[in-house]
C-alpha positions, 0 to 999 in steps of 0.5 A: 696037729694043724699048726705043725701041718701049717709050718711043714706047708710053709717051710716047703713053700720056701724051700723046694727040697728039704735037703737043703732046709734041713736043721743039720744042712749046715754040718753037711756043709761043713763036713763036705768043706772040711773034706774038701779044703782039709784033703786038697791041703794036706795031698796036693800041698802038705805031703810033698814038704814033708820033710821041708826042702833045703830050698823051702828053708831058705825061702823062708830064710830069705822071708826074714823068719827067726829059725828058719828051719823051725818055721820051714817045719811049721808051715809044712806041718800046718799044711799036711797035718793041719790039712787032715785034722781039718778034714776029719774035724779034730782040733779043727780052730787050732789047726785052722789058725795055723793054715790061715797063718800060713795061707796068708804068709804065702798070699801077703809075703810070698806072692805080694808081687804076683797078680792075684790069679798066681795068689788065688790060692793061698786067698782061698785056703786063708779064707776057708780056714778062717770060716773054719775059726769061726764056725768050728767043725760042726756036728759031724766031726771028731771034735764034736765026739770028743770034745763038745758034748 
């Protein structure tokens, strides 16, 4: 009993609220990221493309993409769908990998000439889905019910 005294003294002595040195603090981060990057995505970006515009079809032509409606399709589906499997943590590596391509389509060849205040964004949201990649959706997620016992 006194050495679990003993850890529970010292980890409160580094860490002023146990919210945050909690073991299950990093899924909350992640769920709250997911919730917050997935949303914004698929609301503010993804619904309005869906179905693509004529002129996002030909930016992507004018891109020099083979199937320009395909990948006029691809990028807008990456951004909404893409958006909500994120936030609800659903095949959340795939649909990363298909926003941070996207993402970084729009920061290295759509904004190339802009300043980076204009690109920002797009850095951003390529950055976030690329931690996503990496890190998974974490405990409290779809994938972790279905897929990751």
């Amino acid at each position: 009993m006194k050495k679990s005294k003993t850890k529970t003294k010292e980890k409160s002595k580094y860490c002023p609220s146990n919210l945050f040195c909690h073991e299950k603090s990093p899924d909350i981060g992640l769920l709250l990221a997911r919730l917050t990057i997935g949303l914004t995505m698929a609301l503010t970006h993804g619904w309005g493309k869906i179905p693509p515009s004529d002129g996002l079809v030909a930016g992507v032509t004018g891109m020099g993409f083979p199937l320009p409606g395909f990948f006029a399709w691809a990028a807008s589906l990456s951004e909404f769908a893409g958006g909500i499997l994120i936030a609800v943590g659903l095949c959340t590596r795939p649909a990363a990998f298909f926003m941070a391509f996207t993402m970084g389509v729009a920061f290295f060849v759509v904004h190339s000439a802009d300043p980076f205040q204009t690109k920002e964004l797009a850095f951003l949201y390529m950055n976030f889905a690329v931690l996503f990649m990496f890190t998974g959706a974490g405990r409290y997620s779809l994938d972790k019910k279905f897929c990751c016992k």
